[in-house]
TORRO-812159 format. One record per atom (N, C-alpha, C): residue in three letters; y, z, x; atom name; residue number from 0. Coordinates in steps of 0.2 Angstrom, whole numbers, plus 5000, padded with zeros to 4 digits. Example, Ala and Ser with C-alpha at 12.3 -4.5 7.8 and 13.67 -1.06 7.14 Angstrom:
residues 2
{pt ALA {4972 5039 5066} N 0} {pt ALA {4978 5039 5062} CA 0} {pt ALA {4984 5039 5066} C 0} {pt SER {4989 5035 5064} N 1} {pt SER {4995 5036 5068} CA 1} {pt SER {5000 5039 5064} C 1} 
END
This chain:
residues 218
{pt UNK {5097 4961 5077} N 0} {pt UNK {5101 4964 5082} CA 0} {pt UNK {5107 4960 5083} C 0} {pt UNK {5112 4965 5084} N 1} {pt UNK {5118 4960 5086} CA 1} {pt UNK {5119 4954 5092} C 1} {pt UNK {5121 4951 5092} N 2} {pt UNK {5122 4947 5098} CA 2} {pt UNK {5130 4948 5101} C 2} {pt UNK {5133 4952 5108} N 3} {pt UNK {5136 4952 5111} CA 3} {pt UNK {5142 4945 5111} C 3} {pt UNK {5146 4945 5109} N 4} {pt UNK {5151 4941 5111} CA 4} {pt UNK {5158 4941 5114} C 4} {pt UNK {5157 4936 5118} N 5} {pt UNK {5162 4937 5124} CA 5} {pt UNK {5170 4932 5122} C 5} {pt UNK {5174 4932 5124} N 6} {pt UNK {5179 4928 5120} CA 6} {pt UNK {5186 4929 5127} C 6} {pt UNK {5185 4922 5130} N 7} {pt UNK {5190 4922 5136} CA 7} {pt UNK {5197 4922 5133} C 7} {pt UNK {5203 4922 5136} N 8} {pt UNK {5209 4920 5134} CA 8} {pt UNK {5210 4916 5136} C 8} {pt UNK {5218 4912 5133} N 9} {pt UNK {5216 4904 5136} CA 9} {pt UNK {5225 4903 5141} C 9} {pt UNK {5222 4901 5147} N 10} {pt UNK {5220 4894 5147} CA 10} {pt UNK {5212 4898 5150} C 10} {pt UNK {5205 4894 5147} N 11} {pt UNK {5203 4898 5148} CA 11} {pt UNK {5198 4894 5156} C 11} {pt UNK {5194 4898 5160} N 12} {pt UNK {5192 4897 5167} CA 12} {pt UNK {5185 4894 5166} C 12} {pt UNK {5185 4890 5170} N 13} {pt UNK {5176 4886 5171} CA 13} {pt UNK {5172 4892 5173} C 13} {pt UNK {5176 4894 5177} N 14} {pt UNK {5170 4901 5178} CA 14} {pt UNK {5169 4908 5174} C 14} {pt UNK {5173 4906 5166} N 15} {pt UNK {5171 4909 5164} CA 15} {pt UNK {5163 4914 5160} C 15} {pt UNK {5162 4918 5159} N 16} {pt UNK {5155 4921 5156} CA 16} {pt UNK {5154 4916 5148} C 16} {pt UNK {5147 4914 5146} N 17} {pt UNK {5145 4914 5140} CA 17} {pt UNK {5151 4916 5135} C 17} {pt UNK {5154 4907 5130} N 18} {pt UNK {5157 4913 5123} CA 18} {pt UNK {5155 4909 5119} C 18} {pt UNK {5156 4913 5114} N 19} {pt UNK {5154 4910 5106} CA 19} {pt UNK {5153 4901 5106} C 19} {pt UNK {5159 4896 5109} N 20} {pt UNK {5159 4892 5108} CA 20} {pt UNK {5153 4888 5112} C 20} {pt UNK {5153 4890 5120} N 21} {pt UNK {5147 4888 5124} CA 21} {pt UNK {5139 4889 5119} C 21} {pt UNK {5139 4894 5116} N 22} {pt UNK {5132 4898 5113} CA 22} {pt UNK {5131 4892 5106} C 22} {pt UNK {5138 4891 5104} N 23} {pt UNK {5137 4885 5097} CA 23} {pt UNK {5132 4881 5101} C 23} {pt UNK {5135 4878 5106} N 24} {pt UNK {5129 4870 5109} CA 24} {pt UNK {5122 4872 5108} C 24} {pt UNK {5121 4881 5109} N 25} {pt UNK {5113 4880 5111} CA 25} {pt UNK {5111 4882 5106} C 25} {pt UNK {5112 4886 5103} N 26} {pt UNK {5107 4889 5096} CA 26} {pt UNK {5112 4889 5091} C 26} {pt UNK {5120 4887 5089} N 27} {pt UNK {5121 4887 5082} CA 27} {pt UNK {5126 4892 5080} C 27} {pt UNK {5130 4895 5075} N 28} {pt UNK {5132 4898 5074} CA 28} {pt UNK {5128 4904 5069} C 28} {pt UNK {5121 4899 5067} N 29} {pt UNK {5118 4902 5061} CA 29} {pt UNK {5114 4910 5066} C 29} {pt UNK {5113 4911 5070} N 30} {pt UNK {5113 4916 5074} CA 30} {pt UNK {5113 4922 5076} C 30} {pt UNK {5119 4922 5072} N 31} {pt UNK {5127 4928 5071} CA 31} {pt UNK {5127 4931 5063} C 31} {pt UNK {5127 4935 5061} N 32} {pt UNK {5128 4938 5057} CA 32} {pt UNK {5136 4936 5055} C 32} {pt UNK {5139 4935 5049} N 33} {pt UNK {5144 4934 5045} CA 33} {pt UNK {5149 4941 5049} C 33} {pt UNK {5147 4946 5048} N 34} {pt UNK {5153 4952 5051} CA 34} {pt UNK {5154 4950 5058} C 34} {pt UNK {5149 4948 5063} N 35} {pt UNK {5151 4945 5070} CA 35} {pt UNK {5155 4941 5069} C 35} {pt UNK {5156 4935 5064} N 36} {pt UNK {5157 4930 5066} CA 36} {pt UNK {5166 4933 5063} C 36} {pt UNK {5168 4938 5059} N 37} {pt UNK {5172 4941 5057} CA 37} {pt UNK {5175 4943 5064} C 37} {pt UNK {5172 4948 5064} N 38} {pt UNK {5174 4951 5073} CA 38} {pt UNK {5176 4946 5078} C 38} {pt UNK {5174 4940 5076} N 39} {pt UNK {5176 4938 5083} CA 39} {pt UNK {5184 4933 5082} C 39} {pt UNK {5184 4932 5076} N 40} {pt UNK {5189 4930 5075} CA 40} {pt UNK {5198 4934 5072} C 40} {pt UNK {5193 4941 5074} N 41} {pt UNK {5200 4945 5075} CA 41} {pt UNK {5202 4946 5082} C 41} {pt UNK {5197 4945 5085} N 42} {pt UNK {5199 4944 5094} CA 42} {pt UNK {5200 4940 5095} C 42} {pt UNK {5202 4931 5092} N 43} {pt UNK {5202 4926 5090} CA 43} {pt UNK {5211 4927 5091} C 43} {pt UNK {5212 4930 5085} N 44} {pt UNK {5220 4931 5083} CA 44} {pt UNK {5223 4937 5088} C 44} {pt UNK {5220 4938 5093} N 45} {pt UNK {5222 4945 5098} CA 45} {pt UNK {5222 4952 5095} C 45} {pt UNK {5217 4950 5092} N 46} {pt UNK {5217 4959 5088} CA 46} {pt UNK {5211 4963 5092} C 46} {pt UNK {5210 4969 5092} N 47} {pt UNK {5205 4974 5094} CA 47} {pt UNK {5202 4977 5089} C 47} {pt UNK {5197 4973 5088} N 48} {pt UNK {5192 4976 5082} CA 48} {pt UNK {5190 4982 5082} C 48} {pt UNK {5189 4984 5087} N 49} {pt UNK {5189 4990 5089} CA 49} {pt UNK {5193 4997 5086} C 49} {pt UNK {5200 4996 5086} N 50} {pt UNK {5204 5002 5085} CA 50} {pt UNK {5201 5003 5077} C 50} {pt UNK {5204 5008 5074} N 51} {pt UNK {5201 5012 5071} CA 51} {pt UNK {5202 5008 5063} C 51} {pt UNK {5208 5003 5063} N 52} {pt UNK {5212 5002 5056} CA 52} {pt UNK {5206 4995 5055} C 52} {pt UNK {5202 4992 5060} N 53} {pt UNK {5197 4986 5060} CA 53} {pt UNK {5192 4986 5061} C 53} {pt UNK {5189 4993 5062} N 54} {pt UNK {5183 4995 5063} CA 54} {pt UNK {5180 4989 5054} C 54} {pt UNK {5180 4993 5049} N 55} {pt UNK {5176 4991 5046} CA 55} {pt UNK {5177 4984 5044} C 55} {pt UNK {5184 4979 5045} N 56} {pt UNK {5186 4975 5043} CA 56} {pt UNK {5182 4971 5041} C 56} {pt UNK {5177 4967 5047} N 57} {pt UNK {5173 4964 5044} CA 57} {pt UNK {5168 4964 5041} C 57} {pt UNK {5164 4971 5038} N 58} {pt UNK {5162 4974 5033} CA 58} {pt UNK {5164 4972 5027} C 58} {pt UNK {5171 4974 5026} N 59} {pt UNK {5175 4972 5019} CA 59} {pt UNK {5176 4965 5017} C 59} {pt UNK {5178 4961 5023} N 60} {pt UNK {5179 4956 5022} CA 60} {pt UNK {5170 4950 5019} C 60} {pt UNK {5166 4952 5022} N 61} {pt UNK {5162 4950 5021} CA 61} {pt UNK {5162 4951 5012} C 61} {pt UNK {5162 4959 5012} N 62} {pt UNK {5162 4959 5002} CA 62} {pt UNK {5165 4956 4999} C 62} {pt UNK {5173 4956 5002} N 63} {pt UNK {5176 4952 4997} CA 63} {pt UNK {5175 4946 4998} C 63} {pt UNK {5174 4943 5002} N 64} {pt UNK {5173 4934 5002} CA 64} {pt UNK {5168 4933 4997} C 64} {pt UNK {5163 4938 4996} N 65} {pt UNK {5157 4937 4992} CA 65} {pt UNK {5158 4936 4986} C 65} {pt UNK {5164 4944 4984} N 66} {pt UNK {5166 4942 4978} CA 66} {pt UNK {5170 4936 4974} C 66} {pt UNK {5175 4932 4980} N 67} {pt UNK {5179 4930 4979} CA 67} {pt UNK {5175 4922 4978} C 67} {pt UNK {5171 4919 4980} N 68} {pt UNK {5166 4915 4979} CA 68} {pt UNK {5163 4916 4977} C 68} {pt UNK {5157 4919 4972} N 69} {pt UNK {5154 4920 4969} CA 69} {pt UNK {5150 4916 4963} C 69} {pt UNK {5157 4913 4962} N 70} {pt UNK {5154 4906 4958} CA 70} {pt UNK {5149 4902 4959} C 70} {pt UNK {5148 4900 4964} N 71} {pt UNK {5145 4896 4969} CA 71} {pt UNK {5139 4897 4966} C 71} {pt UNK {5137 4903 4963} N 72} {pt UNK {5128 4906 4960} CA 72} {pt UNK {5129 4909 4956} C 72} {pt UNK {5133 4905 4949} N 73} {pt UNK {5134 4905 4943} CA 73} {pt UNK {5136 4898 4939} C 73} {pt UNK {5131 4898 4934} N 74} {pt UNK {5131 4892 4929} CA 74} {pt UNK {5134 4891 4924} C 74} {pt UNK {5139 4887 4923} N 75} {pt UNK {5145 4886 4918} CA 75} {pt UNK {5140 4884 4912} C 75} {pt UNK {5134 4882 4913} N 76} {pt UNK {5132 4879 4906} CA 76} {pt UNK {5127 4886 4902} C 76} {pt UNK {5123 4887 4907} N 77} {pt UNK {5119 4894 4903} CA 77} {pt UNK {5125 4898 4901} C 77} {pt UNK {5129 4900 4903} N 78} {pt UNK {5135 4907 4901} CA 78} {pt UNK {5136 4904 4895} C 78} {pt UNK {5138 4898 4894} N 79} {pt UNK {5141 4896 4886} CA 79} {pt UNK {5136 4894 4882} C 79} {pt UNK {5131 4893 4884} N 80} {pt UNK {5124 4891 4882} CA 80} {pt UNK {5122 4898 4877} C 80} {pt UNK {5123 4903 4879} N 81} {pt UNK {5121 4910 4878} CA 81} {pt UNK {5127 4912 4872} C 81} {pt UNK {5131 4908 4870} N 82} {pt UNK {5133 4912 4865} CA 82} {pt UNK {5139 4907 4863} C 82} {pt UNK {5134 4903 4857} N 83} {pt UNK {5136 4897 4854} CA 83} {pt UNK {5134 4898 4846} C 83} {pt UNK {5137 4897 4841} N 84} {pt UNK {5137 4900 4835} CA 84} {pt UNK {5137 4893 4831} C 84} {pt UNK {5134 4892 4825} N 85} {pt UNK {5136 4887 4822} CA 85} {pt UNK {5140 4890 4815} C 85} {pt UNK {5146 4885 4816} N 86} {pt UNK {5152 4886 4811} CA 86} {pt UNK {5156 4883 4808} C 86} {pt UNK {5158 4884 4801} N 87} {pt UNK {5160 4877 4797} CA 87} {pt UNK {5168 4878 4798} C 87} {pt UNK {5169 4877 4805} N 88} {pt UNK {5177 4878 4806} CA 88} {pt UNK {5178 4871 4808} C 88} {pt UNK {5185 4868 4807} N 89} {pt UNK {5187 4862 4811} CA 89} {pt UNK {5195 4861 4813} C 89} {pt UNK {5196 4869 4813} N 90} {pt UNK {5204 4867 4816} CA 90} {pt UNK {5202 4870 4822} C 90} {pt UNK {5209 4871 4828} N 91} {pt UNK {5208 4871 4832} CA 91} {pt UNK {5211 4879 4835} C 91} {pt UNK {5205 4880 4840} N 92} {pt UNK {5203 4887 4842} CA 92} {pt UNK {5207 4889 4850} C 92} {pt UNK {5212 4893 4850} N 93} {pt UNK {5214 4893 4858} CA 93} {pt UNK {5214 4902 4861} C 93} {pt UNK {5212 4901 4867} N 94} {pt UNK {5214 4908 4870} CA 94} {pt UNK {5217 4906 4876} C 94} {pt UNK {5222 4909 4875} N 95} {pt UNK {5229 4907 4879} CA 95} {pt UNK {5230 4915 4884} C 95} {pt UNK {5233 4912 4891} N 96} {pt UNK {5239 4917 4896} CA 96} {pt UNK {5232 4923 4898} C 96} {pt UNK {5225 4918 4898} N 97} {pt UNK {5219 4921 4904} CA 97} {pt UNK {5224 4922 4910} C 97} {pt UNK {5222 4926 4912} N 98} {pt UNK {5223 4926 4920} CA 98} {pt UNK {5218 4924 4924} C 98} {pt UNK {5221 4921 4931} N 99} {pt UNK {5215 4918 4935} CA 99} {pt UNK {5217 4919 4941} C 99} {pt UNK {5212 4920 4947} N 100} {pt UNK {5215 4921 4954} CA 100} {pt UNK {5210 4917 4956} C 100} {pt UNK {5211 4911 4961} N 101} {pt UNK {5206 4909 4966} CA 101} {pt UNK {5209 4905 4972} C 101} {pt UNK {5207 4903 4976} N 102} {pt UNK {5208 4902 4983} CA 102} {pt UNK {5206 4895 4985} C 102} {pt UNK {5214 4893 4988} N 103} {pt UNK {5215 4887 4989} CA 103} {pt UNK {5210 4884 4994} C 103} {pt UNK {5208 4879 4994} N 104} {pt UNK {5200 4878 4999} CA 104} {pt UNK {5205 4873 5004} C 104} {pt UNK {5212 4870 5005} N 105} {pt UNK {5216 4869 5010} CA 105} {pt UNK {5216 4875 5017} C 105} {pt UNK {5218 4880 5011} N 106} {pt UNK {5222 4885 5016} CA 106} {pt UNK {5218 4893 5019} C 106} {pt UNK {5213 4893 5013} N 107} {pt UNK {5208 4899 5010} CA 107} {pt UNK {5213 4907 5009} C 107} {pt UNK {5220 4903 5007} N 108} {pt UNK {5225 4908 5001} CA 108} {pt UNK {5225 4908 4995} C 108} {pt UNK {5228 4913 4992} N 109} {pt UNK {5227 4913 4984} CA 109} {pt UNK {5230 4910 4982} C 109} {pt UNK {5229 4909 4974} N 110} {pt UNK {5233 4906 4970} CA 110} {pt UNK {5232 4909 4963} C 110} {pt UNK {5237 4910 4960} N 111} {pt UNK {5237 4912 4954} CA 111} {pt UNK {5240 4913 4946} C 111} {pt UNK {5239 4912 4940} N 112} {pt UNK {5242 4911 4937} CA 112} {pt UNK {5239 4913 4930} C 112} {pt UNK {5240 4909 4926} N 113} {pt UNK {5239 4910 4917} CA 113} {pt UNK {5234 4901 4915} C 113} {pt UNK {5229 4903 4912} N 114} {pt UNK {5224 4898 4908} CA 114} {pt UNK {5225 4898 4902} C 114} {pt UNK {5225 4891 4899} N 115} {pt UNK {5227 4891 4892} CA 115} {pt UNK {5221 4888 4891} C 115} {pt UNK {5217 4887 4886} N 116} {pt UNK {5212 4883 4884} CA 116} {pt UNK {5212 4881 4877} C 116} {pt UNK {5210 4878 4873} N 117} {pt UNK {5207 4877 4867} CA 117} {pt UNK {5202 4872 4866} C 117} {pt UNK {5201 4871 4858} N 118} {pt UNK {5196 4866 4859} CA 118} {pt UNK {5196 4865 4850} C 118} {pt UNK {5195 4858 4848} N 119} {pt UNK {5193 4859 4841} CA 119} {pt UNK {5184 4858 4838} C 119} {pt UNK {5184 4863 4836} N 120} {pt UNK {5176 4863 4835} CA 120} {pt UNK {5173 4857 4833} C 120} {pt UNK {5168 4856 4833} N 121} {pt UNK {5164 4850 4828} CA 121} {pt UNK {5156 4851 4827} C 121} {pt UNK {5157 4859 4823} N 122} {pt UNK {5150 4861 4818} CA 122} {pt UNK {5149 4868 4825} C 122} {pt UNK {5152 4869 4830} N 123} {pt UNK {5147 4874 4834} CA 123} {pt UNK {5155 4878 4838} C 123} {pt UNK {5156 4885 4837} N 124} {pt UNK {5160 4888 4842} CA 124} {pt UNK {5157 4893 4849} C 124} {pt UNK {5163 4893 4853} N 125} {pt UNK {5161 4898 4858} CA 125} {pt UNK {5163 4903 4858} C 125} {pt UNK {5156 4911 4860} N 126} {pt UNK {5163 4916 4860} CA 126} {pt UNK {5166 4918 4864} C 126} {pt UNK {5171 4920 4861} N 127} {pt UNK {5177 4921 4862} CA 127} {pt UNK {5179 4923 4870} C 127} {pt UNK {5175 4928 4872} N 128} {pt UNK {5175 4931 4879} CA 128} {pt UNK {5171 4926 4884} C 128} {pt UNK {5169 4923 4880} N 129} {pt UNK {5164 4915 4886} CA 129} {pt UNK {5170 4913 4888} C 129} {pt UNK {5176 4911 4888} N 130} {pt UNK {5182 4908 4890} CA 130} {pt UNK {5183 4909 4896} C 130} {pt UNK {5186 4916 4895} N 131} {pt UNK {5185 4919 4900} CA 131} {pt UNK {5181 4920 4907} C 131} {pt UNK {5175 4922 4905} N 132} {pt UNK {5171 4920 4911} CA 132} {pt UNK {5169 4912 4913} C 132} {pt UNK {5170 4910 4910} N 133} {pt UNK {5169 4902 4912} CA 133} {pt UNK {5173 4901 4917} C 133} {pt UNK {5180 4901 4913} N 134} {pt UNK {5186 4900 4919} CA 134} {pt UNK {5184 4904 4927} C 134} {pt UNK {5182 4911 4927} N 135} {pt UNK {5180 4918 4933} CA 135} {pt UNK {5173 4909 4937} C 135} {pt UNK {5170 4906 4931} N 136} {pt UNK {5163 4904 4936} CA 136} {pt UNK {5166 4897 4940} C 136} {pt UNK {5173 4896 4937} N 137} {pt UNK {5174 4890 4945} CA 137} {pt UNK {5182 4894 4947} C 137} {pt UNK {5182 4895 4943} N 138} {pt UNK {5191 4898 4952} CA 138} {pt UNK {5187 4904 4957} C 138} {pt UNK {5181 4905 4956} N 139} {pt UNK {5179 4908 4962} CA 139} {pt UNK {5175 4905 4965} C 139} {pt UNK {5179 4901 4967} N 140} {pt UNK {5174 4896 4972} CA 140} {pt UNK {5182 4893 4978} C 140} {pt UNK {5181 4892 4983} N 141} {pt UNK {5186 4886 4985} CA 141} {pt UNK {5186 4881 4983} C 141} {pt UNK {5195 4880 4979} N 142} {pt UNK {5197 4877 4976} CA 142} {pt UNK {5203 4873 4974} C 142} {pt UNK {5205 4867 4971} N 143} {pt UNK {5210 4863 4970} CA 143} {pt UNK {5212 4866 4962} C 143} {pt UNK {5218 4867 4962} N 144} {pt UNK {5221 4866 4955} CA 144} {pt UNK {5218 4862 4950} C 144} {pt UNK {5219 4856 4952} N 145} {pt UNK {5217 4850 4949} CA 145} {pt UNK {5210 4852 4946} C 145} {pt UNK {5205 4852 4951} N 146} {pt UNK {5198 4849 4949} CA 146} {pt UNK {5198 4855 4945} C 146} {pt UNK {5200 4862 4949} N 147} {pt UNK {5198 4869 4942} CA 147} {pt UNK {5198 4867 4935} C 147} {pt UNK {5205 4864 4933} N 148} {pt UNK {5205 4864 4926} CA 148} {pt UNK {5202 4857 4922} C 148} {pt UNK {5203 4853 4929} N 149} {pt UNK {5195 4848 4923} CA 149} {pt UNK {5189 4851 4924} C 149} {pt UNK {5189 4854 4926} N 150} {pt UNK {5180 4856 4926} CA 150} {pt UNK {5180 4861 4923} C 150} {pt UNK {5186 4865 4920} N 151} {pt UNK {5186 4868 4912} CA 151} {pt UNK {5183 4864 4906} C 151} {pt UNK {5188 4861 4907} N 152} {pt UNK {5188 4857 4902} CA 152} {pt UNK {5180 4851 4901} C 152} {pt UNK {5180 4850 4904} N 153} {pt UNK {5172 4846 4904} CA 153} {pt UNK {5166 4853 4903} C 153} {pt UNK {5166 4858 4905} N 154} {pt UNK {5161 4860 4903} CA 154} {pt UNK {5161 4863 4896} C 154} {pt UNK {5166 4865 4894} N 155} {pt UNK {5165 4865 4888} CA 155} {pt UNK {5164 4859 4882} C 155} {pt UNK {5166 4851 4886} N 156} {pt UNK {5165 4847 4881} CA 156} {pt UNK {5158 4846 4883} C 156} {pt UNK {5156 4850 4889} N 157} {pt UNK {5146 4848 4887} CA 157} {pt UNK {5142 4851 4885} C 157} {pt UNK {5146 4856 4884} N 158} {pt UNK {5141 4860 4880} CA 158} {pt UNK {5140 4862 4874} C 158} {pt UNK {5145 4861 4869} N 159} {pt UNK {5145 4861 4865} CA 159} {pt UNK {5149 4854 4861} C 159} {pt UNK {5152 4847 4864} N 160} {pt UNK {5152 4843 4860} CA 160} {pt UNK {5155 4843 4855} C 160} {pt UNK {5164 4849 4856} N 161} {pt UNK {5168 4848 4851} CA 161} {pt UNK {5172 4842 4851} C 161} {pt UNK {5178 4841 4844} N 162} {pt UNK {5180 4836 4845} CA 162} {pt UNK {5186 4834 4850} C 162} {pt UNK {5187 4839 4855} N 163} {pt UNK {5191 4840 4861} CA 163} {pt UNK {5192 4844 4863} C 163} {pt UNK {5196 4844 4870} N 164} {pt UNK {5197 4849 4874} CA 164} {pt UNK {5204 4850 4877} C 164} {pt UNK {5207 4856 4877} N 165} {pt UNK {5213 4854 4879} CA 165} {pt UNK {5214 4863 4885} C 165} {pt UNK {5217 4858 4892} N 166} {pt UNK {5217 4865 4896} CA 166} {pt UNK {5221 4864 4898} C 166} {pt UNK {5225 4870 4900} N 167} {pt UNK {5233 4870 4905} CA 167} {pt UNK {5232 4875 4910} C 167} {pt UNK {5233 4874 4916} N 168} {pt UNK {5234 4881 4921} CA 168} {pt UNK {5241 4879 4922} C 168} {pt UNK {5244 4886 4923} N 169} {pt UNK {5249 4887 4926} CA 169} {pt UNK {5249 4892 4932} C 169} {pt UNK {5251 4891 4939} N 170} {pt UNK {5250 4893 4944} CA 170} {pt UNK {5254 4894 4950} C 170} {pt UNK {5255 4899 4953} N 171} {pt UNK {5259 4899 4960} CA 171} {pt UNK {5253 4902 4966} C 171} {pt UNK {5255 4895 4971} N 172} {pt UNK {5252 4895 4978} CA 172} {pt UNK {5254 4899 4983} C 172} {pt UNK {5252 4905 4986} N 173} {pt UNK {5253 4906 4992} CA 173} {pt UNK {5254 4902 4998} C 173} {pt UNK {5250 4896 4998} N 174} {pt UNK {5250 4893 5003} CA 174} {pt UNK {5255 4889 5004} C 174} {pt UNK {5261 4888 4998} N 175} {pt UNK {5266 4886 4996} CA 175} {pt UNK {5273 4891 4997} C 175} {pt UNK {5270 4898 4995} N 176} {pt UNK {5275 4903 4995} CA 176} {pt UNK {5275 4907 5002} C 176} {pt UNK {5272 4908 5006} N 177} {pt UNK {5269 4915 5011} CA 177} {pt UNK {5269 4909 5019} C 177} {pt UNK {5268 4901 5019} N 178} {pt UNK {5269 4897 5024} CA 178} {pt UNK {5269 4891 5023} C 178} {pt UNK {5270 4886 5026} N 179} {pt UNK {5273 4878 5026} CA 179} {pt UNK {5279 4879 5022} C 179} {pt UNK {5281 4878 5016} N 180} {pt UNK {5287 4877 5014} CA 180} {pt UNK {5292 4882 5012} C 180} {pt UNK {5287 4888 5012} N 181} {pt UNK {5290 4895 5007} CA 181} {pt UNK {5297 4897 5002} C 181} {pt UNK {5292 4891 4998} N 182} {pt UNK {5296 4893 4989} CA 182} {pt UNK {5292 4897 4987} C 182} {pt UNK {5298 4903 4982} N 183} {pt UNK {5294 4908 4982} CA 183} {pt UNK {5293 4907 4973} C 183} {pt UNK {5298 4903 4971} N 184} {pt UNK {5296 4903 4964} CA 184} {pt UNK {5295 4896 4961} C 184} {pt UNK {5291 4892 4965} N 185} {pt UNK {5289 4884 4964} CA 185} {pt UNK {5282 4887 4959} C 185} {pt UNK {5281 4885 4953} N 186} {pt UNK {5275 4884 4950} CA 186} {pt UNK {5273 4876 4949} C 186} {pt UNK {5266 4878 4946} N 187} {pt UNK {5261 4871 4948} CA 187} {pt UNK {5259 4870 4941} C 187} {pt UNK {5259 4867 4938} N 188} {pt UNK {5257 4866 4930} CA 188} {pt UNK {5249 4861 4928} C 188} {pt UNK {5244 4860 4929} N 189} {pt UNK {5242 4857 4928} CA 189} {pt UNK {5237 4853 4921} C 189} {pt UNK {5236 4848 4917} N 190} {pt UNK {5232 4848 4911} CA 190} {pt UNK {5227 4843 4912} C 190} {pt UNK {5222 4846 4907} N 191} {pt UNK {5216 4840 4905} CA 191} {pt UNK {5214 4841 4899} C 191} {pt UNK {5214 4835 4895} N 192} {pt UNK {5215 4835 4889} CA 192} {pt UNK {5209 4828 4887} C 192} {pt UNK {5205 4830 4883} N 193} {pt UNK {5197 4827 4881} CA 193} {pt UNK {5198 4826 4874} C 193} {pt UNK {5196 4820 4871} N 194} {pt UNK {5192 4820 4866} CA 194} {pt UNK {5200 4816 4862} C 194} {pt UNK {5201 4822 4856} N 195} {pt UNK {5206 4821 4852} CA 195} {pt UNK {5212 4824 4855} C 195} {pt UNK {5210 4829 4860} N 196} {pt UNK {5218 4830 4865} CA 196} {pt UNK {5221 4826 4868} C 196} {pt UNK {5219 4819 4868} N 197} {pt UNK {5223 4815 4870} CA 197} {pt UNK {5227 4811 4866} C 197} {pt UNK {5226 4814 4860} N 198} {pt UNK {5230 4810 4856} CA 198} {pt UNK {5238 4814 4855} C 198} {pt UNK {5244 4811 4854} N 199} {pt UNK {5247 4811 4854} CA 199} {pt UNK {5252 4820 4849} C 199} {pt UNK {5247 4820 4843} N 200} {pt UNK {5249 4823 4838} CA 200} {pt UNK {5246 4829 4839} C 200} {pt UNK {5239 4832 4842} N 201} {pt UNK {5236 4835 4844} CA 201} {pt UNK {5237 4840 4851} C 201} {pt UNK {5237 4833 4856} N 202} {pt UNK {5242 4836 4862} CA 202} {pt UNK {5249 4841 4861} C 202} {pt UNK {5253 4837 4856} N 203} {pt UNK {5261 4839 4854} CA 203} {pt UNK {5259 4850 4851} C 203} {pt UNK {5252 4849 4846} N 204} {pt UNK {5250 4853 4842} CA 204} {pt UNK {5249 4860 4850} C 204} {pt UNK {5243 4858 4853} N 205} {pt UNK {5242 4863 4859} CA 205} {pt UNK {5247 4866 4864} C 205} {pt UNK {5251 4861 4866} N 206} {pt UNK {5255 4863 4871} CA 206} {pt UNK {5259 4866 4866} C 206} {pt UNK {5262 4866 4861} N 207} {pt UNK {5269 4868 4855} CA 207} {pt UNK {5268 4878 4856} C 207} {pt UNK {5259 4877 4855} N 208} {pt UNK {5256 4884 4853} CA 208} {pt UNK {5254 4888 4859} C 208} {pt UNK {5254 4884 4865} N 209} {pt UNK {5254 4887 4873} CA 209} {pt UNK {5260 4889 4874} C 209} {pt UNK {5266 4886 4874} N 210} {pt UNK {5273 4888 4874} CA 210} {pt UNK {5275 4893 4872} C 210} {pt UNK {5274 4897 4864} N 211} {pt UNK {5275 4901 4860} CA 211} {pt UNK {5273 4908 4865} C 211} {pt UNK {5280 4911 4866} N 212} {pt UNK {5278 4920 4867} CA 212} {pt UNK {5275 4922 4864} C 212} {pt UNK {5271 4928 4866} N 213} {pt UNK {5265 4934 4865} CA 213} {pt UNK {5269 4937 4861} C 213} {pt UNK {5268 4936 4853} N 214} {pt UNK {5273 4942 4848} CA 214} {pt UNK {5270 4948 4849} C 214} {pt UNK {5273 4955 4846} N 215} {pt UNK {5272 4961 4847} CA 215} {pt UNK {5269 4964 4841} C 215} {pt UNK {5266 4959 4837} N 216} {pt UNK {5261 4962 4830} CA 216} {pt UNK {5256 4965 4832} C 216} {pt UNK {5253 4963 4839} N 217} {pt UNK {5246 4969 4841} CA 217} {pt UNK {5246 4975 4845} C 217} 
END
């Protein structure tokens, strides 16, 4: 059953009715359903859930949040785990300019941009489309730039134990562009580089072939 929530305006009165906040002391927020707790924080921002254009908003939002998080109840190591091939390759393997969308766990706005990855075998590759969902099982989670792309990069070097890792995100913040400083063309570049990526010759090699335009031969 739904529970009723009342929601004074402030400054708000001692003699006011029961609201959400007084009800937290006695039983918790765990209480309420997710779309309540939506609802009330659009009366929150002076909005009227009610009218016609927010009826279902909290409905929605609950989905998309689900989608948008989802990570949260997905396994980086099974996914790549399920589609590992032994193969006499030893140069080095890239899929470059993924697209990635996930959300800043400061602000809960988006961020977005292009993933570069590679990796040099040593006896085992991954396929090809695992890249890809790897990267979808941690940017949908709330998130740092930062940790995203080492924790590309590390899960690949655990699970298959090539002789490096090499990841680059490139990315523009809303929570940079849309408020606090609003640059509208600041990007954020990030890398982690494992194994043989660190080396010198190798690094120079990945980023050379990250840089290179998308020719038009396909």
């Amino acid at each position: 059953m739904a529970h009723p929530m009342v929601v004074t305006n402030s400054p708000r009165s001692p003699k006011s009715v029961t609201t959400l906040e007084n009800h937290d002391l006695e039983a918790g927020l765990g209480s309420y359903s997710t779309q309540e707790l939506y609802r009330e924080l659009l009366t929150r921002i002076h909005e009227n859930p009610d009218r016609d254009g927010l009826l279902s908003t909290p409905s929605r939002v609950e989905k998309s949040m689900a989608f948008l998080t989802k990570g949260y109840t997905m396994n980086a190591t099974q996914i790549l785990r399920g589609a590992m091939f032994d193969v006499d390759y030893d140069e080095m393997v890239i899929v470059k300019d993924v697209e990635v969308f996930s959300l800043c766990e400061h602000h809960m706005l988006p961020f977005f941009g292009r993933v570069h990855v590679a990796y040099i075998p040593n006896g085992k590759v991954i396929g090809l489309s695992k890249i890809p969902r790897l990267i979808d099982v941690f940017a949908r989670r709330l998130q740092v730039q930062e940790r995203l792309t080492r924790q590309i990069a590390d899960a690949i070097q655990e699970a298959i134990e090539p002789r490096g890792v090499g990841v680059v995100i490139e990315a523009r913040h809303m929570c940079m562009m849309m408020r606090g400083v609003e640059k509208q063309q600041s990007t954020t570049v990030t890398s982690a580089m494992v194994g043989c990526f660190r080396e010198q010759p190798t690094r120079s090699e990945f980023l050379s072939l990250v840089r290179q335009p998308n020719g038009s031969s396909f």
